[in-house]
Structures are given as structure tokens and as C-alpha cells.
N, C-alpha and C positions, 0 to 999 in steps of 0.2 A: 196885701203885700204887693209893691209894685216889682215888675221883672222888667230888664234891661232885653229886651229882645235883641238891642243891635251889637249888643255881644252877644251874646248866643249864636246871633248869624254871623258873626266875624268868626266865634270860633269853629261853628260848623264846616266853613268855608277852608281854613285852615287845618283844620282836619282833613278834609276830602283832600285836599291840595298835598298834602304827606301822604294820603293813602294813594293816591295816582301816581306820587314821584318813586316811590318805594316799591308802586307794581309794575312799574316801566320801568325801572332799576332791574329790576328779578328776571324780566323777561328778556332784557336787554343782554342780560348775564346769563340766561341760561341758554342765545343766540349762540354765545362765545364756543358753547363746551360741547360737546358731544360722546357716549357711550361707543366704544373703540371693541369689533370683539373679530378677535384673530383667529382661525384655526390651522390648526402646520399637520399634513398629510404626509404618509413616505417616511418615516422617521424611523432609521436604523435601532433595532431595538426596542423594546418595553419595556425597559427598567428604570426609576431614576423619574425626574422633572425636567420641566423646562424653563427658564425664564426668562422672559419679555418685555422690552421694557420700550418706552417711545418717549422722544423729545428731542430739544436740541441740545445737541453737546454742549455748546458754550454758554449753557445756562442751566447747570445742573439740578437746580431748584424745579423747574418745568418736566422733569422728567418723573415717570410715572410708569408703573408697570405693575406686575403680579407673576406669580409662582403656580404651574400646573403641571398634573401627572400627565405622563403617558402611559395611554392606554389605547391597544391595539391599533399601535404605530401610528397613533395620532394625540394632539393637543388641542386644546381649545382655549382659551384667555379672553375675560375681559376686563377691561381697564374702563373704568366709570371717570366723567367726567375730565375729557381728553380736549386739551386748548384746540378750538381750530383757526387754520391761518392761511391767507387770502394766497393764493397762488401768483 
């Protein structure tokens, strides 16, 4: 049985070449984001939560946050995967 090698190497090639654009895509993307964790000291009271939230207002889709207890007059919050932006 004869095999076509120069496709095999054409698709080998084309393989590697999607697996490189797809892991510089992820990397490139996971450059963008970063794990965001807050804690709030001082805080009148222990009863109740707090909630947190970060983004820009005028794009309320980007905005991200979460919900935590207080406990002994403190909070702690993290927010996973928080856009970062060039100053």
C-alpha cells in the first residue's frame, strides 16, 4: 500500500500551526486578566455582608464582583479573573 507522506507532513504542519495559534491565544488571554482579592478592616459591626464589586461604570457588562461575610470586623473578597488596564 503506497502512503502519501506529503500530506501527512502538510497536515502535521497544520496541526502544529493551530496548536501554537490557540496556545498563544490562551496566553495571550490569560496576560489580560488577573485574580483581584480585597480585604476591608475596621468595619463597624459583625453582622450582615458585604458586597464588592469592580469595573467601569460605563460598561456594565465588565463589572464583576462577589458577596462576603463579616467576621470580626473584617472582609475578605476575591474576584477571579479581573480585566487589567494599562494606566
Amino acid at each position: 500500500m503506497k502512503t502519501n507522506t506529503a500530506f501527512y507532513k502538510k497536515r502535521a504542519t497544520i496541526l502544529a500551526c493551530a496548536t501554537l495559534a490557540i496556545l498563544a491565544f490562551t496566553i495571550a488571554n490569560m496576560a489580560q486578566t488577573a485574580d483581584l482579592t480585597i480585604t476591608i478592616k475596621s468595619i463597624k459591626g459583625n453582622k450582615g455582608n458585604l458586597m464588592i464589586g469592580v469595573g467601569e461604570l460605563q460598561n456594565p457588562k465588565s463589572m464583576k464582583g462577589d458577596m462576603a461575610r463579616i467576621t470580626n470586623k473584617t472582609t475578605t473578597v476575591q474576584i477571579k479573573e479581573v480585566a487589567k488596564r494599562a494606566c
